[in-house]
MIDO-45203 format. One record per residue (C-alpha): residue in one letter; x, y, z. Coordinates in pm, whole numbers, plus 50000, padded with zeros to 5 digits. Example, Ala and Ser with C-alpha at 12.3 -4.5 7.8 and 13.67 -1.06 7.14 Angstrom:
2
+---------+-------+-------+-------+
| residuo |     u |     v |     w |
+---------+-------+-------+-------+
|       a | 51230 | 49550 | 50780 |
|       s | 51367 | 49894 | 50714 |
+---------+-------+-------+-------+
This chain:
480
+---------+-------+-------+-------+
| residuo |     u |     v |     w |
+---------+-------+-------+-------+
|       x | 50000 | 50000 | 50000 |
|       x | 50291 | 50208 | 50055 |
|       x | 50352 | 50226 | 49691 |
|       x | 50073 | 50540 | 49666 |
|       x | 50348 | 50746 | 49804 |
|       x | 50574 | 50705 | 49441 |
|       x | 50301 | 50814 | 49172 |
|       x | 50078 | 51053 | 49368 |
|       x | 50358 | 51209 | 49612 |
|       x | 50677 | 51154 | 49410 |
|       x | 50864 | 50966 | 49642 |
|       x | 51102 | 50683 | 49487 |
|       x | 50965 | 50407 | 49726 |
|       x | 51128 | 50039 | 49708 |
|       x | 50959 | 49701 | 49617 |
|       x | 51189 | 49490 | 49814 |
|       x | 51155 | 49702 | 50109 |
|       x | 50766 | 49758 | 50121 |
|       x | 50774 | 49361 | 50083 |
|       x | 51003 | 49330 | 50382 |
|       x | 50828 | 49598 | 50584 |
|       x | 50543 | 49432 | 50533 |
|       x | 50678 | 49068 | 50675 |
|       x | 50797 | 49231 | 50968 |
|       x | 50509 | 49453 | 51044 |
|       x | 50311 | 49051 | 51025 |
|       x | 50565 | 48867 | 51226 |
|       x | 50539 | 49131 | 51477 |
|       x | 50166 | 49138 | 51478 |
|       x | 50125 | 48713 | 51501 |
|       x | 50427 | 48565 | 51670 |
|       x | 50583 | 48933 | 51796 |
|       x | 50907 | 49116 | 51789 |
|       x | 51131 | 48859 | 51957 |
|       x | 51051 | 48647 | 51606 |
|       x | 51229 | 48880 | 51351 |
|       x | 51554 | 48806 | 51297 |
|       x | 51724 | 49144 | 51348 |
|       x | 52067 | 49030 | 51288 |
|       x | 52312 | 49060 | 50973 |
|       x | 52131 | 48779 | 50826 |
|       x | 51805 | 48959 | 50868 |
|       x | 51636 | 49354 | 50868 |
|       x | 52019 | 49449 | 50970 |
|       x | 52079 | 49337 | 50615 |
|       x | 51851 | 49561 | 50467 |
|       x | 51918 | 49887 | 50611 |
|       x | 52313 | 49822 | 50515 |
|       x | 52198 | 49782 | 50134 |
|       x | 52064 | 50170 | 50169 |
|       x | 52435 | 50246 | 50168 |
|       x | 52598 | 49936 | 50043 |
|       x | 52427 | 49900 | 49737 |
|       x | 52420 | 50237 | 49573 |
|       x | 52800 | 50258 | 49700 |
|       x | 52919 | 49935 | 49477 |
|       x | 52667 | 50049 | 49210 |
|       x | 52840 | 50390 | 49226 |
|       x | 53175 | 50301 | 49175 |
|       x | 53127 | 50025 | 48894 |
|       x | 52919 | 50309 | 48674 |
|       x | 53210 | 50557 | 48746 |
|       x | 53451 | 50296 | 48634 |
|       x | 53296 | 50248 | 48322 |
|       x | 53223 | 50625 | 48286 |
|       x | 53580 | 50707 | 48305 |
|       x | 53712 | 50459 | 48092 |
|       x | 53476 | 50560 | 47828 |
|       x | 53571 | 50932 | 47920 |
|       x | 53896 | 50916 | 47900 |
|       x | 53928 | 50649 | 47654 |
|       x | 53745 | 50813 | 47375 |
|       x | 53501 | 51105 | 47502 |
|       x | 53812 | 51343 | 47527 |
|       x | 54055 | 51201 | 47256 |
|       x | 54166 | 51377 | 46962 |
|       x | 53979 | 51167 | 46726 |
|       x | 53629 | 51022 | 46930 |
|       x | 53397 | 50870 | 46649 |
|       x | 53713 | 50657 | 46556 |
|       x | 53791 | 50547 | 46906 |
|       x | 53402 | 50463 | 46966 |
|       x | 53379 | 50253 | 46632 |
|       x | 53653 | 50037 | 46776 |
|       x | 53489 | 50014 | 47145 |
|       x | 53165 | 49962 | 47060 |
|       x | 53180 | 49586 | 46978 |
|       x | 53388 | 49537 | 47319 |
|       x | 53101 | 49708 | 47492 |
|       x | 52834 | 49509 | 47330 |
|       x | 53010 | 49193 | 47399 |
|       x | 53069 | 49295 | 47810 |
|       x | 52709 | 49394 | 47817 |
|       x | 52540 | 49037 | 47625 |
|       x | 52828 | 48864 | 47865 |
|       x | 52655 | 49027 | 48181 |
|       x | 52316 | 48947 | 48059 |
|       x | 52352 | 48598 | 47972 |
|       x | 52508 | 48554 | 48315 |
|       x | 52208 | 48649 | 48498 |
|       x | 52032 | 48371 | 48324 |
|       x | 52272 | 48122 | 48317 |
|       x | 52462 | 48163 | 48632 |
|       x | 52225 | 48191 | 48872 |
|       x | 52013 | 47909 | 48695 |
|       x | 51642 | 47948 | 48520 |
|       x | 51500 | 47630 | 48654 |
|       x | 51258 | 47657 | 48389 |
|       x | 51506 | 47621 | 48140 |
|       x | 51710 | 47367 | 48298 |
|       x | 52013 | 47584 | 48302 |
|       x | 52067 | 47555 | 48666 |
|       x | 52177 | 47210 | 48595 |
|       x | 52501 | 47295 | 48372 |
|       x | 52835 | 47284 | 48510 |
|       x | 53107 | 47558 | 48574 |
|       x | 53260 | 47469 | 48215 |
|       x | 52937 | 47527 | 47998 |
|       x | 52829 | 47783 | 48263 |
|       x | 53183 | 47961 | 48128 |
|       x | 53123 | 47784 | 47744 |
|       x | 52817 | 47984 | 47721 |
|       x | 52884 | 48273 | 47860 |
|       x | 53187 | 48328 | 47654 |
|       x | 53002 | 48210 | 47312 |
|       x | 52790 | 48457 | 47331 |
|       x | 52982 | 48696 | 47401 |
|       x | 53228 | 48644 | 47136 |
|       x | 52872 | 48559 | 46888 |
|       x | 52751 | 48940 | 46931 |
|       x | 53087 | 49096 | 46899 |
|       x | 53088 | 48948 | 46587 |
|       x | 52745 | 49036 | 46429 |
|       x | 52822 | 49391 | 46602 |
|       x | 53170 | 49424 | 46363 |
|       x | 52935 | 49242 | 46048 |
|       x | 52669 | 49403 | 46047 |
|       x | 52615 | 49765 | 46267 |
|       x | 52982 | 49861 | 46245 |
|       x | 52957 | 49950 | 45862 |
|       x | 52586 | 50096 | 45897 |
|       x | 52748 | 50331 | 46183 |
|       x | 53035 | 50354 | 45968 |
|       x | 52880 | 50490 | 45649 |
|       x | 52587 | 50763 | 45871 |
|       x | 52850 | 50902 | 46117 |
|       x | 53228 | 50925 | 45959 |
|       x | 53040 | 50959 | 45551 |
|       x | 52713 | 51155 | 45693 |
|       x | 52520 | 50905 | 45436 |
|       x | 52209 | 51080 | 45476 |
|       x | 52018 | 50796 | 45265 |
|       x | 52060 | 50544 | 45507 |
|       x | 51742 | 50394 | 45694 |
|       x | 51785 | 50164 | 46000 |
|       x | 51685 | 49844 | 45756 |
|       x | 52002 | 49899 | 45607 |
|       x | 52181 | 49719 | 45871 |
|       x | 52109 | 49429 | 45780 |
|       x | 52328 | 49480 | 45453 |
|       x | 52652 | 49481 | 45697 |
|       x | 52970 | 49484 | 45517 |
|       x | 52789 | 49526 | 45147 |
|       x | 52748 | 49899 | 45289 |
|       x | 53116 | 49965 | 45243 |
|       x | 53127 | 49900 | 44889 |
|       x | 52796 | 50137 | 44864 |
|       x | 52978 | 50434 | 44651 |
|       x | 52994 | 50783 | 44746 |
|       x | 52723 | 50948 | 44964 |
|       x | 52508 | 51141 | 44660 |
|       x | 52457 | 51525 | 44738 |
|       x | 52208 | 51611 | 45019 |
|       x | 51902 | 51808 | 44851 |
|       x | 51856 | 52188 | 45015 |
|       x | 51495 | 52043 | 45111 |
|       x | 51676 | 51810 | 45337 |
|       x | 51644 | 51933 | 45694 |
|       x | 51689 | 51619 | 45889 |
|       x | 52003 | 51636 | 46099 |
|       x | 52240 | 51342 | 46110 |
|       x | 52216 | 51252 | 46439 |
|       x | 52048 | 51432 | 46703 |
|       x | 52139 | 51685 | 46904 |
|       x | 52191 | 51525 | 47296 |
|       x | 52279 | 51849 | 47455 |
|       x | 52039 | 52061 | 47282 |
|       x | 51890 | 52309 | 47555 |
|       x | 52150 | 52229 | 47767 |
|       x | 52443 | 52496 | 47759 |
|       x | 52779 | 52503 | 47926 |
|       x | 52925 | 52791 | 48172 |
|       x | 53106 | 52957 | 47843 |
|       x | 52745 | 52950 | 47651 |
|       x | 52569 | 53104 | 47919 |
|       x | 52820 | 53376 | 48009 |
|       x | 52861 | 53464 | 47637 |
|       x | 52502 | 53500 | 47570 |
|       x | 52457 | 53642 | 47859 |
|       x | 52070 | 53587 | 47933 |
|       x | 51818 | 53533 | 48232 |
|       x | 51778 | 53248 | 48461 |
|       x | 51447 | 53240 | 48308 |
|       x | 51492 | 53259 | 47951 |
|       x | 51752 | 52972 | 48045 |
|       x | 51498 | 52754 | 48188 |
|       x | 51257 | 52865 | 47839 |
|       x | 51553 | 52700 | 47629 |
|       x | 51609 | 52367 | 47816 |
|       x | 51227 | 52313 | 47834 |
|       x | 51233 | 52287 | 47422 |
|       x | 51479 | 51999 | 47427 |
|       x | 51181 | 51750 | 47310 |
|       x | 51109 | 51909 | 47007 |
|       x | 51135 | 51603 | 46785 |
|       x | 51420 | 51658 | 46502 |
|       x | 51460 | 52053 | 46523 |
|       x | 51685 | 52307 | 46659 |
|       x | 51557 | 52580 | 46826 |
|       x | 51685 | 52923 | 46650 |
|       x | 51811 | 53215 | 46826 |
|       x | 51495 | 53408 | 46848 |
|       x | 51313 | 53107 | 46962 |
|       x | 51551 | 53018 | 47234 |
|       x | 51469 | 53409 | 47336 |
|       x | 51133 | 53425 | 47313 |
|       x | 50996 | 53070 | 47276 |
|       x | 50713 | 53061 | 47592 |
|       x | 50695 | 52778 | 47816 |
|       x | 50436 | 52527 | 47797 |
|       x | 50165 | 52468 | 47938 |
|       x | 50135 | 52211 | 48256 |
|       x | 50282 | 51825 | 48135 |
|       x | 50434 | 51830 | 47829 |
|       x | 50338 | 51524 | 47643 |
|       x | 50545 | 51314 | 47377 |
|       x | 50348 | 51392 | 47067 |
|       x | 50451 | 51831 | 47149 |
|       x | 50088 | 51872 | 47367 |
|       x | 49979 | 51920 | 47691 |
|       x | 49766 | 51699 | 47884 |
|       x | 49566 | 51998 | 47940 |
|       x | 49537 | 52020 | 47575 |
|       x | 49415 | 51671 | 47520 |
|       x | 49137 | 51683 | 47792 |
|       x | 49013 | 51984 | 47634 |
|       x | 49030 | 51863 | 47265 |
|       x | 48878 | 51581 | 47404 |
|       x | 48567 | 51741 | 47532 |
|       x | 48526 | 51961 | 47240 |
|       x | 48525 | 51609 | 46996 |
|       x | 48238 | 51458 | 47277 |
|       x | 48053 | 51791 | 47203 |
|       x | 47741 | 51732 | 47417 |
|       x | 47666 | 51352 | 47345 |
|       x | 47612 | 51138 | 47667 |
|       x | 47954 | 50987 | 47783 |
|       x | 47867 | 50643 | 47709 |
|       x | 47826 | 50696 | 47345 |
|       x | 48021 | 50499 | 47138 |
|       x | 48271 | 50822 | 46993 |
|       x | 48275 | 50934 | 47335 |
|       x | 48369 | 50619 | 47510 |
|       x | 48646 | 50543 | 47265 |
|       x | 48830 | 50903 | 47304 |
|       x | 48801 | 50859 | 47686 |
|       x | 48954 | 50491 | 47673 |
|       x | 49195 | 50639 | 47421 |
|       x | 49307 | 50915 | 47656 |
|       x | 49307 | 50716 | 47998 |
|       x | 49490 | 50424 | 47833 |
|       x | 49754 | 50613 | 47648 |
|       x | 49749 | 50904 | 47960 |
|       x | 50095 | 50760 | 48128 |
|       x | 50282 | 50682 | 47778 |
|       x | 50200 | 51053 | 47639 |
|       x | 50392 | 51143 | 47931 |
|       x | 50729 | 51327 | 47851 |
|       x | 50960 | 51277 | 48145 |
|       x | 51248 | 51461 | 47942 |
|       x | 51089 | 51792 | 47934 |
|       x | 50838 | 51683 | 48281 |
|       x | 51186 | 51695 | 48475 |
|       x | 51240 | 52114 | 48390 |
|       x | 50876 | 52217 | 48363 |
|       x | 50575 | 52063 | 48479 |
|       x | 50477 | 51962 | 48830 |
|       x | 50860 | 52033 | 48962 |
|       x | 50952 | 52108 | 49321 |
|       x | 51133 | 52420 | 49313 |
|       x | 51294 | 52339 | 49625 |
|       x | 51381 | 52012 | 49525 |
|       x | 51478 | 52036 | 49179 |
|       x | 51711 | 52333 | 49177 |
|       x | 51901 | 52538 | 48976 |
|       x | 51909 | 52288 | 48673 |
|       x | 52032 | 52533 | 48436 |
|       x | 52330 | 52600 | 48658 |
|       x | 52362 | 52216 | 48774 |
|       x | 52328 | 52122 | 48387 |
|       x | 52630 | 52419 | 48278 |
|       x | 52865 | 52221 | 48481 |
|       x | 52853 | 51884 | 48282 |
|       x | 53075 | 51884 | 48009 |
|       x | 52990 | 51814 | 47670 |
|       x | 53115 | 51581 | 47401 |
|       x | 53107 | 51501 | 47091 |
|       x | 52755 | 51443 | 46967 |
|       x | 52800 | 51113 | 46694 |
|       x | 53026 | 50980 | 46951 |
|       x | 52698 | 50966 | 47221 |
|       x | 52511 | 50845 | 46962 |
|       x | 52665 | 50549 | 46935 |
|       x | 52555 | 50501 | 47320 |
|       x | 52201 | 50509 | 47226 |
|       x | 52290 | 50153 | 47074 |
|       x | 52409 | 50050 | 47368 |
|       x | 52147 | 50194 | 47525 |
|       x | 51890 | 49958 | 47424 |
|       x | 52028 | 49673 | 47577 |
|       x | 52177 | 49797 | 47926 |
|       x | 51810 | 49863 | 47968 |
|       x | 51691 | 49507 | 47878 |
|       x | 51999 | 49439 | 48097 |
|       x | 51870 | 49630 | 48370 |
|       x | 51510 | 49522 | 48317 |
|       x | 51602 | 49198 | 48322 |
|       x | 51791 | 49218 | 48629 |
|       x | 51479 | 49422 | 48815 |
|       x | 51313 | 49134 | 48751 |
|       x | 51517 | 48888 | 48906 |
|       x | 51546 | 49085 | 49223 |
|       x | 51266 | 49324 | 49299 |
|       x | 51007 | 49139 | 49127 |
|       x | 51118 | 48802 | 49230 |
|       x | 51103 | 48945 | 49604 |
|       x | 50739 | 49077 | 49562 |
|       x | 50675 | 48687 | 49403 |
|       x | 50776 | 48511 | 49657 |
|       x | 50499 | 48583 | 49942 |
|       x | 50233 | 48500 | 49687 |
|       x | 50427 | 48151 | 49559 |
|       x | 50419 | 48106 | 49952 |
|       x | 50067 | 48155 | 50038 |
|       x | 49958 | 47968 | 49733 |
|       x | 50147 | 47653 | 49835 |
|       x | 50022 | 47698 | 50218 |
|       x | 49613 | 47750 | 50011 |
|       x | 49668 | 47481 | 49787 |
|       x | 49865 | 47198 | 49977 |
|       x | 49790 | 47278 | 50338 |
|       x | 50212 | 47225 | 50441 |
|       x | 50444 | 47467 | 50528 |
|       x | 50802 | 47424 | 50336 |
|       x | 51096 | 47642 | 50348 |
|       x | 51100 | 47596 | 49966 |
|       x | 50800 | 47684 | 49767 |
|       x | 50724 | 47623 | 49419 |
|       x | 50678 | 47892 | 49221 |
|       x | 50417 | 47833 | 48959 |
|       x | 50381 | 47954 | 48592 |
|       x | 50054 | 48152 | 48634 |
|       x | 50252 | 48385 | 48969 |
|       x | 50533 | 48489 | 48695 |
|       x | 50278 | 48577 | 48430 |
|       x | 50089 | 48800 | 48696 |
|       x | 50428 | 48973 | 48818 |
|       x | 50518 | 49003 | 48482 |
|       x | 50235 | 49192 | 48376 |
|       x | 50216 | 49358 | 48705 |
|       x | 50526 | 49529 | 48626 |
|       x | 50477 | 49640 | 48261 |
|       x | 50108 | 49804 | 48373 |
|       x | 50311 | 49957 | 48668 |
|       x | 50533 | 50125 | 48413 |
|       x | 50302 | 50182 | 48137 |
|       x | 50076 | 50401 | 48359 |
|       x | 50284 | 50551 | 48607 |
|       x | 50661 | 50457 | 48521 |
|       x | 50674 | 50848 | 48377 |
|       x | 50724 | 50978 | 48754 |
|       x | 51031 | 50779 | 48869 |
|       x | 51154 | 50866 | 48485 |
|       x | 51148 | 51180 | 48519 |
|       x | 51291 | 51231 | 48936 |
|       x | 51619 | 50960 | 48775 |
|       x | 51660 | 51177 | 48496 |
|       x | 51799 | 51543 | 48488 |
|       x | 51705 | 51621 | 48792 |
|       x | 51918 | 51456 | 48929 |
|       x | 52228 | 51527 | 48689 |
|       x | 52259 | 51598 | 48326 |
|       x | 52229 | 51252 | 48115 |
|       x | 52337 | 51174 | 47772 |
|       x | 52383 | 50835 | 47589 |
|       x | 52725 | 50756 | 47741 |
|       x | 52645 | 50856 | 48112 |
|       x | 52359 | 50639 | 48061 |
|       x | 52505 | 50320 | 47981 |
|       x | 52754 | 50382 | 48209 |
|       x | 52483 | 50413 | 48481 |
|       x | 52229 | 50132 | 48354 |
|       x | 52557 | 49866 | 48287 |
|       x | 52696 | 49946 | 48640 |
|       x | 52369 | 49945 | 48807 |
|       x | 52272 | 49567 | 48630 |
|       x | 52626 | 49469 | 48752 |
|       x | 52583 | 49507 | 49148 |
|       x | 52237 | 49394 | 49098 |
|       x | 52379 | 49079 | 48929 |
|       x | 52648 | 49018 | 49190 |
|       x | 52346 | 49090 | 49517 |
|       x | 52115 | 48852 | 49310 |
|       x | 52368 | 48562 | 49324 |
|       x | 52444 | 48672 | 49652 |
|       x | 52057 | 48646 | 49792 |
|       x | 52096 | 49027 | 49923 |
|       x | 51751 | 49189 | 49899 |
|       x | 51870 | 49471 | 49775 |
|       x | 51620 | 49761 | 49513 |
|       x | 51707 | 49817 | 49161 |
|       x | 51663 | 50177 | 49227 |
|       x | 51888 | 50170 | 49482 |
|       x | 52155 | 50101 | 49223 |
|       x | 52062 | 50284 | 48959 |
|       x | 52041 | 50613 | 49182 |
|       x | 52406 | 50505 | 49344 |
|       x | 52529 | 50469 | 48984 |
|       x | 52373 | 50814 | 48834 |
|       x | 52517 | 50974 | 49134 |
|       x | 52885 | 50785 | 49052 |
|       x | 52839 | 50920 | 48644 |
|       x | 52782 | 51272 | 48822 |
|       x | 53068 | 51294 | 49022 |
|       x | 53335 | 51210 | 48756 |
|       x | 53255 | 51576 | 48609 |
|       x | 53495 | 51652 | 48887 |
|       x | 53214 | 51919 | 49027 |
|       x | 53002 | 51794 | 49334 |
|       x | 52762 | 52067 | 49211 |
|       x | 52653 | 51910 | 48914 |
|       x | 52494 | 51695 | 49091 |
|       x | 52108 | 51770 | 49286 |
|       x | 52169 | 51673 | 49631 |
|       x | 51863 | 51756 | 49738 |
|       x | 51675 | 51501 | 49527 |
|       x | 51928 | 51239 | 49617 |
|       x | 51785 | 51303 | 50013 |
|       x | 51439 | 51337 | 49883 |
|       x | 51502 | 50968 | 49768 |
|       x | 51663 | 50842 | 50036 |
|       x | 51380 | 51010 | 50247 |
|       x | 51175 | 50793 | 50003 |
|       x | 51340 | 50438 | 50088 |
|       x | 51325 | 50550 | 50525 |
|       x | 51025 | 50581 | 50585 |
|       x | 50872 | 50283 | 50320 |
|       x | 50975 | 50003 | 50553 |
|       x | 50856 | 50131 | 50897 |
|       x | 50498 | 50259 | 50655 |
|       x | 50463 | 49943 | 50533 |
|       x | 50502 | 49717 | 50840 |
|       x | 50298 | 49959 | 51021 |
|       x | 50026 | 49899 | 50795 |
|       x | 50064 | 49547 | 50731 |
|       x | 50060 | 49450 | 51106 |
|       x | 49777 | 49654 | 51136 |
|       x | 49572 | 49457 | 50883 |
|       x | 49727 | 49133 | 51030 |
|       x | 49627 | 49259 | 51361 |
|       x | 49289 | 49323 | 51288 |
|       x | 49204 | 48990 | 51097 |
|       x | 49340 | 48787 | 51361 |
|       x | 49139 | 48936 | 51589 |
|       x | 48851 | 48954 | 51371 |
|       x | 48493 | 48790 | 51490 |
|       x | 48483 | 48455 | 51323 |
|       x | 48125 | 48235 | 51278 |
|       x | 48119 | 47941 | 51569 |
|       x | 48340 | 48124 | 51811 |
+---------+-------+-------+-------+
């Protein structure tokens, strides 16, 4: 129940921990306090991964950071250095996400059965499988749009691999052609010198960072003057929420709500309300805490730039630190929040009491889902409190932080440490921020805000859970 506190009072709250609180708040309520195990091996355990966890988290992500800052981010020649590290990255990341399945062991898939040596055969086979399809086949597609600028290129055309090279010369770009190369990662975002040269307001600063979401354009000079902030929550598509609810009423005109046009724009606007969401712009603009978010413009002109085709190929990587660190969620947070249910089935169904339960097929299906509605429909406000607010992100930073985040929640998992995947990820983002060498870049005052999140879940949730423990026990019951 605790979990109202993240999307209606945007506090970063903690599965594992609201499951915990809520087995101690029971085992105090039926068999009392003396039955908890307080020890290392029990709450003590918990309250040490508040520091432990986004500590180790932390320094992995800044280890990767740093290597990939000073290994190609600041070198004389970046896109060249990043073509060559790419396919180590890819293989590293694949590497750590094939041992999360295979070392730990997926009973369903029998792989808890293998030994060390095709634990290690595995591991290493895929690892050197995707390292090769990465130099095949996106090497030469990266190849051909970064270093040649082919502008012709589609993201289908990866599949061609090395035939690319021997594609001919990139053909003249038409003057109708608008379409920039890559994207711009830093756009609204300037540094100390920027600010200081153009010399404008706070306010007109804030103006310019809140137009980073315009899909595929560049903001001019007049429009990063006079460009007017938006309106309440900026939504993917450019609009407003405020917008939609009111074009919304105008297409119902005065027809009774449960006719059939009516109904569908409602269920079209309720179901699609979370994923119209923008947390990019959402973490500058709408909603925001002044207190609590900051100076961002300030906090944001500390972070130092690089070079933008170079961060682009992070948004590859990207893609699969975050199945890395999805996957990874799910074998810790999720798995913890599974486990009480598997329990109290097998206690409903069997009538025994095992250390060991079963879990069955049906309990993963529900968490599964569970966790995809959680995030389809309110995953935008965590988004947008991990994001900038916190420091300024960009492709690189973010692998670093997703890769060293799935790392320490690999090593807890195998490890049995209840510890959150947002935990890590927040220990990590902080660890990215700190390697700009300025503490100021980062927002402390979100960081407590979160950590004021994760205090009080536990003692909230067991409070509430031996409550309702307390008064079912003790609940009237028919022949007594």
């Amino acid at each position: 129940m605790i979990n109202w506190l993240s999307p209606f009072h945007f506090f970063d709250t903690c599965i594992s921990h609201c499951i915990v609180g809520g087995v101690i708040g029971v085992g105090i309520a039926t068999i009392g306090a003396d039955g908890v195990n307080w020890g290392w091996k029990g709450v003590s355990q918990v309250f040490a991964a508040w520091v432990v966890a986004p500590g180790i988290a932390g320094v992995l992500a800044a280890i990767l950071f740093l290597i990939t800052k000073h290994g190609i981010m600041k070198r004389a020649n970046p896109l060249r250095n990043g073509l060559i590290a790419i396919p180590c990255y890819f293989a590293l990341t694949s590497g750590v996400l094939t041992m999360m399945v295979v070392w730990k062991g997926a009973p369903a898939l029998k792989v808890d059965r293998l030994s060390t040596g095709e634990t290690v055969g595995i591991i290493l086979g895929v690892v050197f499988g995707i390292a090769t399809l990465c130099i095949l086949f996106l090497l030469p597609y990266l190849y051909r749009r970064l270093k040649l600028e082919d502008w012709t290129l589609h993201w289908y055309h990866v599949f061609l691999g090395p035939i690319l090279l021997f594609r001919g010369p990139v053909p003249k770009r038409p003057s109708e052609y608008t379409h920039q190369v890559v994207q711009d990662y830093y756009r609204g975002h300037m540094t100390k010198q920027q600010l200081a040269t153009a010399g404008i307001s706070n306010a007109e600063a804030d103006n310019i960072e809140r137009e980073r979401t315009a899909e595929g354009s560049v903001p001019t000079e007049k429009d990063e003057h006079h460009h007017p902030p938006p309106k309440d929550v900026v939504t993917s598509n450019g609009g407003s929420n405020e917008d939609v609810e009111s074009t919304m009423v105008t297409s119902t005109g005065t027809r009774p709500w449960y006719t059939p046009k009516n109904l569908w724009t409602k269920a079209h606007y309720y179901f699609f309300r979370g994923v119209n969401h923008d947390p990019a712009s959402e973490q500058s603009t709408a909603r925001s805490n002044p207190y609590l978010t900051g100076d961002l413009k300030d906090m944001h002109a500390r972070t130092e730039h690089y070079d933008n085709k170079t961060e682009y190929l992070y948004s590859f990587l990207q893609v699969m630190t975050a199945m890395t660190a999805s996957f990874a969620h799910g074998s810790n947070d999720v798995s913890n929040a599974m486990g009480p249910l598997a329990t109290i089935y097998l206690i409903w169904s069997t009538d025994t009491l095992a250390s060991k339960a079963p879990v069955p097929v049906w309990v993963l299906v529900f968490g599964g889902s569970a966790i995809v509605i959680g995030l389809w429909t309110y995953g935008y406000h965590i988004m947008r409190n991990l994001g900038n607010r916190l420091t300024l992100h960009s492709p690189s930073r973010g692998f670093s932080m997703e890769l060293g985040a799935a790392l320490t929640v690999v090593m807890a998992t195998r490890l049995a440490l209840p510890i959150s995947t947002t935990q890590c990820i927040v220990g990590a983002t902080v660890g990215v921020g700190l390697c700009t060498g300025d503490i100021k870049a980062i927002n402390w005052r979100m960081v407590a805000w979160i950590y004021l999140g994760w205090f009080i879940t536990l003692p909230c949730t067991g409070l509430i859970a031996g409550c309702l423990m307390g008064l079912i026990i003790n609940a009237p019951r028919w022949g007594s």
